[in-house]
C-alpha positions in Angstrom: 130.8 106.7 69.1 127.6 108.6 70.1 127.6 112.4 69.1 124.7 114.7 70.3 123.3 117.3 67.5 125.3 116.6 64.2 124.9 119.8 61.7 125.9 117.6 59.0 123.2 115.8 58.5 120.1 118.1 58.7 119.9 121.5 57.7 119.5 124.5 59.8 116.1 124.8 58.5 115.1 121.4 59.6 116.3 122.1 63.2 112.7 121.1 64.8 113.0 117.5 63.9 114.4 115.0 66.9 115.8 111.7 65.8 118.3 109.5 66.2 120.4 108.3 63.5 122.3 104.5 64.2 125.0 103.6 61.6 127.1 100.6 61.7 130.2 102.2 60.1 130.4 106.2 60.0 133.9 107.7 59.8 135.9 109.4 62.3 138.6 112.0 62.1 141.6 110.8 63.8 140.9 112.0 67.4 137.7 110.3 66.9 135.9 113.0 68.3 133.8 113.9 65.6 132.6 112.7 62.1 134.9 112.9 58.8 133.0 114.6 55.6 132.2 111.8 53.4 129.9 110.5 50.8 127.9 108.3 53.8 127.1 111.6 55.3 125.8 113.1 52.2 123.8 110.1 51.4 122.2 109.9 54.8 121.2 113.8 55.1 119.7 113.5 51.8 117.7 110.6 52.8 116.9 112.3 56.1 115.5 115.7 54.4 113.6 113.1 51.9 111.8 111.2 54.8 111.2 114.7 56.4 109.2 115.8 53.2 107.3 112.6 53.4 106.0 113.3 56.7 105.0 117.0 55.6 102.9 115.9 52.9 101.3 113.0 55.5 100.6 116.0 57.7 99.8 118.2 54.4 96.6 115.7 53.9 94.7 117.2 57.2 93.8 120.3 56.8 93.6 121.1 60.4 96.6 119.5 61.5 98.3 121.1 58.7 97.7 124.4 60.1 98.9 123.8 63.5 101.8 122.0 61.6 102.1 125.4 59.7 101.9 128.2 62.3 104.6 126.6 64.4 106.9 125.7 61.5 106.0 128.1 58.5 109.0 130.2 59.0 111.3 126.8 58.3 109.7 126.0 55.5 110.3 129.2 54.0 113.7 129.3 55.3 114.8 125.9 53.6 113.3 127.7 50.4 115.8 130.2 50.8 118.9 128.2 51.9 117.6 124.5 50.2 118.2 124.8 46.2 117.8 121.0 45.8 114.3 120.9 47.6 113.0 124.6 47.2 110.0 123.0 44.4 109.1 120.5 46.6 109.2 123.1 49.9 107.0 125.2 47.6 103.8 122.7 47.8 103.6 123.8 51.6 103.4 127.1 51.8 100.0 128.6 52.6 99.1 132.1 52.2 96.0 134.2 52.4 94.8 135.9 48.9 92.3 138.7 47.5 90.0 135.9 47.5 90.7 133.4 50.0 89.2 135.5 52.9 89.7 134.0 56.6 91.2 130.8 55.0 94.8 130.3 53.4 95.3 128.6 50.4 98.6 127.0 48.6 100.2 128.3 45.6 99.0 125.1 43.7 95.2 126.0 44.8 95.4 129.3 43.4 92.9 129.4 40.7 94.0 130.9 37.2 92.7 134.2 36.1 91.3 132.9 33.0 91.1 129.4 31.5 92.2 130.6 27.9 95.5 132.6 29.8 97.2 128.9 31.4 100.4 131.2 31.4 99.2 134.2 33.0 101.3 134.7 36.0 101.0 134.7 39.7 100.9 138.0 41.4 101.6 138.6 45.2 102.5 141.8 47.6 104.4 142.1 50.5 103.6 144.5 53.2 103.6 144.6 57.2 100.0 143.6 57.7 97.0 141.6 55.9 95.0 145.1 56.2 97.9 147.1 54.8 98.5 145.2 51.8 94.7 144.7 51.0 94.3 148.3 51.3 97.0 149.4 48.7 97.2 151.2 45.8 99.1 148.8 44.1 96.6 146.1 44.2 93.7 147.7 42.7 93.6 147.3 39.4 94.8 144.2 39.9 92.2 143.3 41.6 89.3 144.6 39.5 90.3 142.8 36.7 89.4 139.2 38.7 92.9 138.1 39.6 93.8 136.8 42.5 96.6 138.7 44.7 99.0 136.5 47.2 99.4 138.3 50.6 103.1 137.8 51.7 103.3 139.5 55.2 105.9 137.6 56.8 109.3 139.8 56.9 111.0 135.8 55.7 108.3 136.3 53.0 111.2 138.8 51.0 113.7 136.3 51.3 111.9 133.8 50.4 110.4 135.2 46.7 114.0 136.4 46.2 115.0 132.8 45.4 111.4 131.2 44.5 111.0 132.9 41.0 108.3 130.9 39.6 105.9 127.6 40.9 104.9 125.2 38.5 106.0 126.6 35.6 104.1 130.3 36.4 106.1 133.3 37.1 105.6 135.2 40.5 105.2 138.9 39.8 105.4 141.2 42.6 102.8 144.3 41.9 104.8 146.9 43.6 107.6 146.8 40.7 107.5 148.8 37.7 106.7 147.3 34.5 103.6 145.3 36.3 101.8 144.6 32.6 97.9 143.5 32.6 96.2 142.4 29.6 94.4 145.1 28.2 92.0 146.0 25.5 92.7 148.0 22.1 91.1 150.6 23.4 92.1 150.7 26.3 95.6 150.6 24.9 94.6 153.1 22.8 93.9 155.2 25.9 96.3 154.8 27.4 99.1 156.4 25.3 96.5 159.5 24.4 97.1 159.7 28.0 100.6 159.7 28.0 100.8 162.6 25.5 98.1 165.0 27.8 100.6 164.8 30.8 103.7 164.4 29.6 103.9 168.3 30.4 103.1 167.2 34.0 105.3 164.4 34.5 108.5 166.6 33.4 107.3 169.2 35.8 106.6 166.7 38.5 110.3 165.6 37.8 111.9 168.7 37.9 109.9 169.6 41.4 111.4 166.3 42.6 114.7 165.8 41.5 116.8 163.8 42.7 113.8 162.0 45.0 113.1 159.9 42.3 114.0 158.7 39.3 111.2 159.2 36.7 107.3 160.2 36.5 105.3 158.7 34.7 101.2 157.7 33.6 100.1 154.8 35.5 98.1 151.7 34.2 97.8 150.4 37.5 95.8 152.7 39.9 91.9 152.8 39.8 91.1 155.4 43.0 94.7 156.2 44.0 96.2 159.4 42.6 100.0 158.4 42.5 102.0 155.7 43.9 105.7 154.6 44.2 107.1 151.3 42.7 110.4 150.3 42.5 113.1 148.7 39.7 112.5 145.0 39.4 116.3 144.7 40.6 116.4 146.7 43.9 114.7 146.5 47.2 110.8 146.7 47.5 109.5 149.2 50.2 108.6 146.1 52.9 112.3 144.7 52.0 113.9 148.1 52.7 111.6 148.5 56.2 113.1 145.4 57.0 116.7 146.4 56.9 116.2 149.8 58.1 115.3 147.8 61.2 118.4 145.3 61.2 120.6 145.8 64.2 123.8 145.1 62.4 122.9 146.7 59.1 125.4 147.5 56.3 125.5 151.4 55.9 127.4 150.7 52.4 124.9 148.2 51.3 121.8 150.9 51.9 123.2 153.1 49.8 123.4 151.2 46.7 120.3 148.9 47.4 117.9 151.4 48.9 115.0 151.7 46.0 115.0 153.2 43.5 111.9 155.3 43.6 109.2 155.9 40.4 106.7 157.7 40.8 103.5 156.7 38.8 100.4 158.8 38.5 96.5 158.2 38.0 95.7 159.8 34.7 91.9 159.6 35.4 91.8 161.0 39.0 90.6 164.8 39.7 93.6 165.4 41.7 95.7 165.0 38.6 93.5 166.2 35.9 93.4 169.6 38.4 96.9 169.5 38.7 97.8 169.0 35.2 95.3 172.2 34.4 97.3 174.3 37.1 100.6 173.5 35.7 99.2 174.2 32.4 98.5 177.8 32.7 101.0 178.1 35.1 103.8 175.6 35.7 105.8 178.0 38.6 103.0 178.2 40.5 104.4 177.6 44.4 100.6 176.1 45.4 101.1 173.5 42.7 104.8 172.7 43.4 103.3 172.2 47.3 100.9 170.0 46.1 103.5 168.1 43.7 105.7 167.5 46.5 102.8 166.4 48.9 101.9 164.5 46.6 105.3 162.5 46.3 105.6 161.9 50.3 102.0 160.9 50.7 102.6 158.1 48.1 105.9 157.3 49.9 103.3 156.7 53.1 100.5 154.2 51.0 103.7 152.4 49.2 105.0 151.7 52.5 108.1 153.7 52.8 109.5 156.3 55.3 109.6 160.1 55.5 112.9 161.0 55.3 112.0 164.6 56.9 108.5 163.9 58.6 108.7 167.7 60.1 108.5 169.1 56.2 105.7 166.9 55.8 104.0 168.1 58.7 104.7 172.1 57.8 103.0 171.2 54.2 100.1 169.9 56.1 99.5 172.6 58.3 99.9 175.5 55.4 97.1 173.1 53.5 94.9 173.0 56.2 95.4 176.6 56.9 94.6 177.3 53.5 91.2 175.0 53.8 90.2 177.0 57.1 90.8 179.9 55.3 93.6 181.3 57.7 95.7 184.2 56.6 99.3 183.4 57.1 100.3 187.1 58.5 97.6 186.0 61.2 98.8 182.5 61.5 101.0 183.1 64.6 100.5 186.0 67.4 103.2 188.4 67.3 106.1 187.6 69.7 106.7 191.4 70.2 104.4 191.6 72.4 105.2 193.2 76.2 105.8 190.8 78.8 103.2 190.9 81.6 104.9 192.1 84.9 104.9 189.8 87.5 103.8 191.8 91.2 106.5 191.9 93.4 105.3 189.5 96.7 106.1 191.8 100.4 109.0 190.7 102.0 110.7 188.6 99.6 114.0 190.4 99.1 114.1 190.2 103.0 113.9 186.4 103.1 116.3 185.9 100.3 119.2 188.1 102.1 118.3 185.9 105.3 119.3 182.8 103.5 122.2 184.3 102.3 123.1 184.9 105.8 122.0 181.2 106.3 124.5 180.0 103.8 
């Protein structure tokens, strides 16, 4: 009996390997067309997937052939982490990613170095985004970054997949810093600070809130940012902005499943950025003022854009724009646009022409 690409024994994952597998006794079905499930089979495909991860970590020794090994066959790995409960630790150990630090070169999860010797438990922090520049340029990763810890750089759309099911790595939690309730170790005073803060814009956040309704679902100071004004992060449970591109882009996407797993939007705001301290002066004398609801909802939709999501109405975006940049040129909205009342110019009448169109006429 010779059968040509047996499922049962390697996983979907593993589909790039070519073997051949010779048993003296395997059993048959009674057509003896094709194998019967047994415990043989189960024994051999775990012994097959075992071998495989020997070879990896042979491959895993050179650096450079690693990396050839890796670009051609990341997106397995990854996958098997996904589908592969058994294995997912030891899949783990060879993925390579490229960090806040790590510049040109990747590193693996295990080569990340700690943030601080004294903090062993202090956990691992990544982002997922569309591009290496996008996510290095995001709000979300500033303080982060300016406080010495390193940040993972997941840009692979299997990436969201993947850290759904790989929750922690050697005994470290991975914490994505898009999500709300990102905590960093701060000082007392600091602390202290921070919940003065709170108090001087609580005014602004319910106002910011009210503006925005039903567009998200809270406003609130931010920890986080260090030159950003505002950004959106998203419950721990639902889908991150990158995760939510990638379904809006699915063929054969679930319109029911959208509705209930789109993200659930927060907007968080930089207490120490003059945007907001303007704003929160505005509102302050004046919380109906229309220039500062513009600005609120501006605001909003121009986070949506640095967090990585999509406009739902680009065109009001666009109006908002215009009016601001009128505003900044100065422009007087009553002379914004040249009246449409205005006569038509009459066209000459050209010799001859009603003569040629009745001669056509006749034509016809």
């Amino acid at each position: 009996f010779i059968m040509e690409n047996c499922d049962e024994l390697m996983p979907d994952y593993l589909n790039f390997i070519k073997g051949v597998v010779d048993s003296e006794d395997l059993p048959l079905n009674i057509s003896r067309e094709t194998l019967q499930q047994s415990k043989i089979l189960k024994v051999i495909r775990k012994n097959l997937i075992k071998k495989c991860m020997e070879l990896f970590s042979e491959i895993a020794e050179d650096k450079d052939n690693f990396k050839k090994f890796y670009e051609q066959f990341g997106k397995n790995i990854k996958l098997g982490i996904h589908e592969d409960s058994t294995n997912r630790k030891k899949l783990a150990e060879f993925l390579r990613y490229h960090t806040s630090t790590s510049g040109d070169e990747t590193s693996s999860l295990s080569g990340l170095r700690l943030p601080h010797e004294g903090e062993p438990d202090r956990p691992f922090y990544y982002i997922t985004g569309e591009s290496r520049e996008a996510v290095a340029n995001s709000a979300f990763v500033e303080r982060v970054k300016k406080r010495g810890f390193e940040v993972v750089y997941m840009v692979d759309p299997i990436d969201e997949y993947c850290v759904q099911q790989l929750k922690e790595f050697d005994g470290k939690k991975l914490v994505s810093v898009t999500r709300e309730g990102l905590e960093l170790p701060e000082s007392e005073e600091e602390k202290k600070k921070f919940e003065e803060d709170k108090v001087k814009f609580e005014k602004l956040c319910k106002v910011m809130k009210d503006i925005l309704d039903k567009k998200v679902q809270k406003v609130s100071v931010s920890n986080r940012l260090v030159s950003s004004p505002c950004c959106i992060v998203t419950s721990e449970y639902g889908w991150s902005a990158n995760m939510e591109r990638i379904m809006k882009a699915q063929a054969f996407r679930d319109s029911s499943t959208m509705g209930y797993m789109a993200s659930k939007k927060n907007l968080e705001i930089n207490p120490d950025h003059s945007i907001m301290k303007a704003l929160r002066e505005r509102v302050e004398n004046d919380q109906d003022d229309k220039t500062a609801r513009d600005l609120v909802v501006l605001l909003f939709e121009t986070a949506l854009l640095t967090s990585g999501f999509s406009l739902e109405e680009p065109g009001s975006h666009a109006n908002r724009i215009y009016r601001m940049i009128k505003l900044g040129l100065d422009i007087d909205e009553a002379d914004a646009v040249e009246e449409s009342t205005s006569e038509p110019v009459a066209v000459p009448k050209v010799e001859g022409a009603e003569e040629d169109a009745s001669r056509m006429e006749e034509v016809d």
